[in-house]
Structures are given as C-alpha cells and as structure tokens.
DRENSE-998843 format. One line per 3 residues: number of its first residue (from 1); their letters; for each residue x, y, z of C-alpha. Coordinates in Angstrom, 1 decimal, padded with zeros to 4 digits. Example, Ala and Ser with C-alpha at 12.3 -4.5 7.8 and 13.67 -1.06 7.14 Angstrom:
% DRENSE-998843
1) as) 012.3,-004.5,007.8  013.7,-001.1,007.1 $
END
This chain:
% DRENSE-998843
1) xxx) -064.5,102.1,001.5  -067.0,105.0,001.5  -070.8,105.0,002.6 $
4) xxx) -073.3,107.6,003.0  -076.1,107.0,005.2  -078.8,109.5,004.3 $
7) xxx) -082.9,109.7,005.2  -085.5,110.6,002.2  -087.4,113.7,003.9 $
10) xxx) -090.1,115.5,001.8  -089.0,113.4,-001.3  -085.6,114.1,-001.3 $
13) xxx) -082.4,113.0,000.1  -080.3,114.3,003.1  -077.0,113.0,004.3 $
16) xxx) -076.8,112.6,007.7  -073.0,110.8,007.9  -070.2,109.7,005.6 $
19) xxx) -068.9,106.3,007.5  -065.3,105.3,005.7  -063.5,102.2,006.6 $
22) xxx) -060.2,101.1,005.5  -059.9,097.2,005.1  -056.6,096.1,004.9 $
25) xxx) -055.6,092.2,004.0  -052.4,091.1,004.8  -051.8,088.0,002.7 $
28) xxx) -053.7,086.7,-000.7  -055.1,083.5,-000.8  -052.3,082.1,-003.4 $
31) xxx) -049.9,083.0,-000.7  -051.6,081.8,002.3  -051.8,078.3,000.3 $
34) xxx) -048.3,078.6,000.0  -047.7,079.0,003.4  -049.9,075.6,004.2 $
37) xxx) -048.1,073.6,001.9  -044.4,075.0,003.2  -045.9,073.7,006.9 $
40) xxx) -047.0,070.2,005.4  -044.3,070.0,003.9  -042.2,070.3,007.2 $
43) xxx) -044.6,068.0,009.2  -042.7,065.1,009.5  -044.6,061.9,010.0 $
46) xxx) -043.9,058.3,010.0  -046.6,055.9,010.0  -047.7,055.1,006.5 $
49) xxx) -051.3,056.3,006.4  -049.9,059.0,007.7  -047.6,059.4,005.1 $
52) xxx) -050.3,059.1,002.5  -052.8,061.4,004.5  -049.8,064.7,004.4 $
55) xxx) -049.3,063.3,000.8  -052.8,063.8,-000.1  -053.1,067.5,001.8 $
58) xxx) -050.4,069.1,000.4  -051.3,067.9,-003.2  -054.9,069.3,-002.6 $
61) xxx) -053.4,072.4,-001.1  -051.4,072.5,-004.4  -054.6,072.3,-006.1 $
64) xxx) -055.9,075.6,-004.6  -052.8,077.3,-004.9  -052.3,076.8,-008.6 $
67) xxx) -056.0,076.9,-010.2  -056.8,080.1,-011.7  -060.2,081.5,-010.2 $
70) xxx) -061.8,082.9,-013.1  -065.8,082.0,-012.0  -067.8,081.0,-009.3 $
73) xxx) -067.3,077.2,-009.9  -062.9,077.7,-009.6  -063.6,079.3,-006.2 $
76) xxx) -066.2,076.1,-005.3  -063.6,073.5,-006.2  -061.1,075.8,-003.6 $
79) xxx) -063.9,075.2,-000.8  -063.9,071.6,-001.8  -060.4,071.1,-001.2 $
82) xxx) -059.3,072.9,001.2  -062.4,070.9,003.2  -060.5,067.6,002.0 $
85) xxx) -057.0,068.5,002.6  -058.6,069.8,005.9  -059.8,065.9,006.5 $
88) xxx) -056.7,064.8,005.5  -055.2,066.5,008.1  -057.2,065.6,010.9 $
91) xxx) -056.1,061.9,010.0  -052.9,062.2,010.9  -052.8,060.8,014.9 $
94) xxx) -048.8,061.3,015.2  -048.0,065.1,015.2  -049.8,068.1,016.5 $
97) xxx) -051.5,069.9,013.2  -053.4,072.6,015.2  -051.4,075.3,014.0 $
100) xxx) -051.7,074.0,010.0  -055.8,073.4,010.8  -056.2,077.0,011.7 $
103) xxx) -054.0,078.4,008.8  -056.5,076.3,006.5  -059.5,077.4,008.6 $
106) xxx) -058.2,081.1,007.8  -057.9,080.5,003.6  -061.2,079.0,004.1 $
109) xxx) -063.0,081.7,005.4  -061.6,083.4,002.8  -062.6,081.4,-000.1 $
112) xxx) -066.5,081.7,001.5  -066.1,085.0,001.5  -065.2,085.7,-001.9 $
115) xxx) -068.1,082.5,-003.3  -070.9,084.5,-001.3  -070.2,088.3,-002.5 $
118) xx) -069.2,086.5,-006.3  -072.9,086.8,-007.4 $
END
C-alpha cells in the first residue's frame, strides 16, 4: 500500500513523502473458522449442558465458515455468531477454552474490520 503525503502551496500540489507499507495476513477468515471448529471439535467435555453448549459453538462456527459474504448484512450475521458461539463457549465450566476464546476474539476482529471499511 502506497500514500503520498503532499501540502497545497500557492495552489498547487507538492509531495513531500511517499509512505509504503506492506500488510501481510496470514490466514483468511474461512480458514481461521476452520481452525476453531477443529479445536471444539477436540475439546472434550462431559457434562451435558456442556455437551450442548460445544454442540451449539461449533455449529455456529460452521455457520460463519460456510456462508458466502457477498454484502454487508452476510458479514453482520458473522459478527452475530461468532458473538454466540463466543457465549457458548464461555458456558462451558469443565475445560480450559482460553486458547479457543482468543482464536474467536482474533476472527472477530477481523469480521469488524472488514463490516466498518464495507461502506
């Protein structure tokens, strides 16, 4: 990515500096949804509600890996479950699901990202 940073002086313009900045992502958001679900899917509980609370996350993080994002409204329904899957995880009181929380935390920030410069 290339900017220009320039000053108007006597009506014109004059470039003071050319700023570039590579931005490199390592993983897409299909494949980070992957990854969550692969580390639900190892999480092994065995209380019932918790049983139904990994059930529920990894079918919403299915959700989000599957839909198609075509407008602004696909990438809202994202937000909305990664936010659920995100309580569903924090209901289960058996295992230790930091690791998971911050993987969702991560395609989170990422969906935001993508709704607020999607204008």
């Amino acid at each position: 990515m290339k900017t220009d940073v320039e000053i108007k002086d006597a009506g014109t313009y004059r470039l003071l500096q050319s700023l570039s900045t590579n931005v490199v992502v390592d993983q897409d958001t299909q494949t980070m949804a992957g990854d969550i679900v692969a580390a639900l899917k190892a999480l092994s509980v065995t209380a019932k509600k918790d049983k139904e609370s990994l059930k529920l996350a990894i079918r919403q993080m299915q959700d989000v890996q599957r839909r198609e994002v075509v407008r602004k409204k696909d990438i809202e329904k994202n937000i909305d479950d990664t936010l659920h899957a995100i309580d569903s995880l924090l209901s289960i009181t058996n295992n230790d699901v930091g690791e998971i929380r911050l993987m969702m935390d991560r395609l989170l920030r990422m969906w935001e990202g993508r709704w607020y410069f999607n204008r």
